[in-house]
C-alpha positions in Angstrom: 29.0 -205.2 2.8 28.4 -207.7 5.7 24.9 -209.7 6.4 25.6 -209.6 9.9 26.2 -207.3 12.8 29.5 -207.0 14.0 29.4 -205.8 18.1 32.1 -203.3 19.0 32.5 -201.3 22.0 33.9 -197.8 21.4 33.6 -194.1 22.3 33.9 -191.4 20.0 34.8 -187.6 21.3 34.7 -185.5 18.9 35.8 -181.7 18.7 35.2 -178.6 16.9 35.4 -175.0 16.9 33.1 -174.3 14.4 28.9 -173.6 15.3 27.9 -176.8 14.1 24.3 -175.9 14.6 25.2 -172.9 12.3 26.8 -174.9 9.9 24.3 -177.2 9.4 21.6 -174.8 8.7 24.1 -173.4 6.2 24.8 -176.5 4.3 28.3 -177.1 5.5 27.4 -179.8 7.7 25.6 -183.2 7.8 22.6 -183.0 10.1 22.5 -186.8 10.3 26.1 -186.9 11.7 25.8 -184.0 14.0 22.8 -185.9 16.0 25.1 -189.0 16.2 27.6 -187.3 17.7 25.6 -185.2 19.6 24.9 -187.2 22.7 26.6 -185.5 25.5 27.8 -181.8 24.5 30.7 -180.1 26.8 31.3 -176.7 26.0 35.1 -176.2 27.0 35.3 -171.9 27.2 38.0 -170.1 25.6 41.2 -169.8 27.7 40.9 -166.2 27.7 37.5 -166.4 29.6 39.3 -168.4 32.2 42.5 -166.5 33.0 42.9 -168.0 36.1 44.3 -170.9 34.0 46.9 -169.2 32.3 49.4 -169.0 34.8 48.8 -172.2 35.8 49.2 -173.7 32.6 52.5 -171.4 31.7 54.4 -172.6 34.7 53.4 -176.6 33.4 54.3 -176.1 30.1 57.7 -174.4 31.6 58.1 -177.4 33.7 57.5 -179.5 30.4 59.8 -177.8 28.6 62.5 -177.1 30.6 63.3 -180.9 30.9 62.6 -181.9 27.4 65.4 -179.3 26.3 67.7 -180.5 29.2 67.9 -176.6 30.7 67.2 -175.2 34.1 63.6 -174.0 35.1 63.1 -170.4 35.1 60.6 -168.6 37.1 58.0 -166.4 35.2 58.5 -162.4 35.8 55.5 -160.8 37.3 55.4 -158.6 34.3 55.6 -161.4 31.8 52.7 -163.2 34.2 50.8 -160.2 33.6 51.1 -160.1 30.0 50.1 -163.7 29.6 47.1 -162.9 31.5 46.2 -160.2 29.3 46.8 -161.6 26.0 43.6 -163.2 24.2 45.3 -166.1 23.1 43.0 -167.2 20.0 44.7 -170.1 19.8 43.4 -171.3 22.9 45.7 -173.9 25.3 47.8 -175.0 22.2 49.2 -171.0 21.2 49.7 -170.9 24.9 52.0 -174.0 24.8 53.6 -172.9 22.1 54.6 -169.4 23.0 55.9 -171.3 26.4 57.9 -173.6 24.5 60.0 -170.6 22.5 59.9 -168.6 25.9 62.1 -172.0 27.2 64.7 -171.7 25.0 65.1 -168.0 24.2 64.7 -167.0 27.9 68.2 -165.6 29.7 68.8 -165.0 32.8 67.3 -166.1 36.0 63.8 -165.7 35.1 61.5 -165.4 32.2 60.4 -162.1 31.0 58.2 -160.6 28.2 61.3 -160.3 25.9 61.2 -164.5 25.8 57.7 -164.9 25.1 57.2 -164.4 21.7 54.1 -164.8 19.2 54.1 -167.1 15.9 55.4 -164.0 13.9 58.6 -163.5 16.0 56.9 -160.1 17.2 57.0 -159.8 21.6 54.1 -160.5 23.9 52.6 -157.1 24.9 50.0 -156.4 26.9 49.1 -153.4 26.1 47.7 -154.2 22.6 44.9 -155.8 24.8 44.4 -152.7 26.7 46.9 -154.0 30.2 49.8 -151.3 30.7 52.7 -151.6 29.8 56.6 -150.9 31.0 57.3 -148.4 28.6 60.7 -148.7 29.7 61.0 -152.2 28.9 59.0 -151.5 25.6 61.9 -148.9 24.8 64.6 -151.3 25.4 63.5 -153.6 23.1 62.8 -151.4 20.5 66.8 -150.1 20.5 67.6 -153.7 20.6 65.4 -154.1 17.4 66.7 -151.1 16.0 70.5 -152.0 16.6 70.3 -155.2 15.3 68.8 -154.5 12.1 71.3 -151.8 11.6 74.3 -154.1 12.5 72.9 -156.5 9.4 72.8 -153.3 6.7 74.8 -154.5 3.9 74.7 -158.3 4.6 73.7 -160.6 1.5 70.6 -162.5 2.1 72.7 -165.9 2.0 74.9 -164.3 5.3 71.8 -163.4 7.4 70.4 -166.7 7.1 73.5 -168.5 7.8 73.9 -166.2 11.1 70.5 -167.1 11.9 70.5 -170.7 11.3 73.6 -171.0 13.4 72.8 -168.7 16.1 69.6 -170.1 16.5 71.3 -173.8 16.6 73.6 -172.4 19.5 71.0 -171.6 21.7 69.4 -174.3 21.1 72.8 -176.1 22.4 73.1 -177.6 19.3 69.8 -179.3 19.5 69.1 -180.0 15.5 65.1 -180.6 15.9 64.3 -178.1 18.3 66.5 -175.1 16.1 64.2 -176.5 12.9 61.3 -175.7 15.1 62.3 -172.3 15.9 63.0 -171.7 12.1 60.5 -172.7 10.5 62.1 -175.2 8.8 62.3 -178.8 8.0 65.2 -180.7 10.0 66.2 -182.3 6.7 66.6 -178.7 5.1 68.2 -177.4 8.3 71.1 -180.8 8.3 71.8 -179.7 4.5 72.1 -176.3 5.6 74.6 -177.6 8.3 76.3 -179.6 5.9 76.9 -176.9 3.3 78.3 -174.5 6.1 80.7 -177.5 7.3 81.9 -177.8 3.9 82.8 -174.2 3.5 85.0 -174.6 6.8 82.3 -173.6 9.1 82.6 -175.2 12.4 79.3 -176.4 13.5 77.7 -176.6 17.3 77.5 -180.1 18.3 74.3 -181.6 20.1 74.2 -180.1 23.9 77.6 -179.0 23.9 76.6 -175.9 25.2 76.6 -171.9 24.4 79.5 -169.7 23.8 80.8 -167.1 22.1 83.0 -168.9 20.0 80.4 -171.9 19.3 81.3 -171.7 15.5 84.2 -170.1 13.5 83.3 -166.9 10.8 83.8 -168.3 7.1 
């Protein structure tokens, strides 16, 4: 609504995934804007068409993540390198961060292997569903791990198996409230009433960095 012009000095970068020449001719898009923006066009290539980068970027984001949880840094496996290599990662740089950031905290041992890195759904990281081989032995192993575990929870109430989750999820986590919401899928507000109700019920409850053990919290 001003009569006069007002100088600013700014940049604007903006990003998309989206054909924007597409969506323009389809309607979806304003052709006006696009030519604004438009000026200098960098066309950043999907991180499975550079997989050079991924093992680069897996050991930074380990780095990252290692000290923002407070626990040692683990080496990658060469297997688990050669999955990452061989995924597609449609979620780019960010899925690739991501997967890193669970592989922190669910890693044991001395290294990290394929049986930490896991996808959004919970399922492993395996190679060969993108055509790589794969250690069938290691594939075997986890599926008898699978197996055994969802036998052990036969006959649980639903209410039981999320309270063993919640709180052995929070253990590993040492305890660490935000990053257990993460891994859940939850809000942390949900998670602390979740806590609280456990507490109340006699349920003693990991506190913050305190560390892992078998005995982290007593069976109600």
């Amino acid at each position: 609504g001003g009569t006069k012009p007002v100088p600013v000095n700014i940049r604007i970068i903006a990003t998309s995934n989206r054909d924007l020449a597409r969506s323009v001719s389809e309607g979806t898009f304003r052709e006006d804007l696009l030519y604004r923006l438009n000026v200098v066009n960098l066309r950043l290539p999907a991180l499975r068409e550079r997989p050079g980068d991924i093992s680069v970027l897996a050991d930074h984001f380990v780095k990252k993540y290692a000290a923002a949880n407070g626990v040692p840094v683990r080496t990658i496996s060469i297997d688990a390198r050669r999955a990452l290599v061989s995924h597609r990662w449609n979620g780019n740089v960010r899925e690739l961060e991501n997967a890193m950031h669970r592989a922190v905290l669910l890693a044991v041992g001395p290294e990290i292997d394929v049986e930490a890195i896991r996808l959004p759904d919970g399922q492993p990281l395996s190679a060969g569903s993108h055509g790589a081989a794969v250690d069938a032995g290691v594939a075997g192993r986890a599926a008898h791990v699978a197996d055994a575990v969802t036998r052990a929870h036969v006959g649980q109430t639903v209410a039981q198996m999320e309270k063993t989750l919640i709180l052995d999820t929070l253990s590993h986590c040492l305890g660490n409230r935000t990053h257990a919401a993460n891994i859940l899928g939850i809000s942390i507000r949900t998670l602390r009433n979740k806590l609280n109700e456990y507490a109340d019920e006699g349920t003693q409850i990991i506190a913050p960095q305190s560390g892992v053990a078998a005995s982290g919290y007593a069976a109600a």
